[in-house]
Each structure stands twice: as C-alpha cells, then as structure tokens.
N, C-alpha and C positions, 0 to 999 in steps of 0.2 A: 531884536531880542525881547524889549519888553510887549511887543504884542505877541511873542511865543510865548511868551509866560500868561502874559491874559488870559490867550485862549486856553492855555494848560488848565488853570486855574479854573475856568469856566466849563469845560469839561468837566472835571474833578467834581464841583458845585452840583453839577447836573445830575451826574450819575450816585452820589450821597443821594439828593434829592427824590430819587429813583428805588434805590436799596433803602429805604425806609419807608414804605408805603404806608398809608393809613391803612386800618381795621387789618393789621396783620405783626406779626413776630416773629423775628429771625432766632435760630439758635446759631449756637456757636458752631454747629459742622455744616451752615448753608441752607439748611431745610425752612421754610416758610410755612407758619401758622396762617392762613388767612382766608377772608372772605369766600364763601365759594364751596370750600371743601368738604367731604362728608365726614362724619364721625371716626367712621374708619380709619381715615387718613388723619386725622387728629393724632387718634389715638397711636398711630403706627409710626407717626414721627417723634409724637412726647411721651409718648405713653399712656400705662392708668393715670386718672387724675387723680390728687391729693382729695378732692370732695367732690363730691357730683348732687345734683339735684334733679330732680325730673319734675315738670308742673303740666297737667292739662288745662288748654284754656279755648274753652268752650263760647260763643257768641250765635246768641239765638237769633237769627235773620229771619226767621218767618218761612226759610227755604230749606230747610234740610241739610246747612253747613257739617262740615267736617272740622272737628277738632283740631285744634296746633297743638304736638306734641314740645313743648319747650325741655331743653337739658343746659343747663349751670355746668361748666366741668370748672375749676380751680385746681391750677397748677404754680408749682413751685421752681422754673428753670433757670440753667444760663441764660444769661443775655448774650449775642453778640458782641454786644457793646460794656460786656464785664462784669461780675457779680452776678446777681441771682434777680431773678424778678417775679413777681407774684401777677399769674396770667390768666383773666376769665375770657373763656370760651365760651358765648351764647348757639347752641343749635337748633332751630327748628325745624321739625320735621326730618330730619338729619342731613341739616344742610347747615353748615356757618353763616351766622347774620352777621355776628358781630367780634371782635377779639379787642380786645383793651390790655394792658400791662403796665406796668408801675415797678419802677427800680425799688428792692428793701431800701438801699439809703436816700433817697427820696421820699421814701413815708414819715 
C-alpha cells in the first residue's frame, strides 16, 4: 500500500510539473499562452490586449539585415490557479519569444 501511494504521489508530482511549463500561461478553460505561437493565436485564445506596444529594432551588420519587428501585448486574465494575473506577451516577428505572468496578490 505505501508504495501505491508513492508511486500515486509521484505521478501526481510529475504531471503538475508538466502542466506548468515555463514561458507559458494556462487560462482557466485549458487553452495555453506560450512559447511558439503566433499573434493570431494569442489573441484568439485571450483576446485584444489591455496595452500593446510595437518597437522596430534595427542592427546594422554591414550586410543588408532585416528588422525585428518586436510587440509588448499586456493582458489582465484568470489564472488557472485563481484570481487574476497580469500577463506580458513578447512577440517578434509574429512569433512568441517570451510570456511571463505575475498573480495581482503577489505584487
């Protein structure tokens, strides 16, 4: 019995471990903010953002580079894990690099 609970236990461990990924954000109906995805899909699981920002950011190589298009989105959602949380979305190029979040009562 106690090594059924172990392994229950360790399971359980696992799979939290799994459902929290870094550079990403659960909402509360299942849908994942994360790494990877295009704006589109941002926006089509969260919505409009609360702010947006747009920056070009240009690097002279000597070779004829192409600009990074960078976009800020900041959102105001459920968490998952309850209450509200304040959620920035980095996209370059229109492609997610990065996703961070912060519970309000944690601020």
């Amino acid at each position: 019995m106690k090594k059924l609970k172990f392994t229950l236990f360790s399971v359980l461990l696992v799979t939290a471990f799994f459902a929290h990924a870094n550079g990403s954000f659960r909402l509360p109906n299942g849908k994942l903010i994360q790494e990877g995805k295009s704006k589109q899909e941002v926006i089509y699981i969260a919505g409009a953002p609360m702010y947006s920002e747009v920056e070009t950011i240009a690097v002279d190589e000597g070779n004829g580079g192409t600009p990074i298009k960078r976009e800020i989105l900041s959102y105001r959602l459920p968490s998952s894990l309850g209450g509200m949380s304040l959620v920035v979305v980095t996209i370059e190029n229109n492609k997610v690099v990065s996703v961070e979040s912060k519970q309000e009562s944690r601020m």
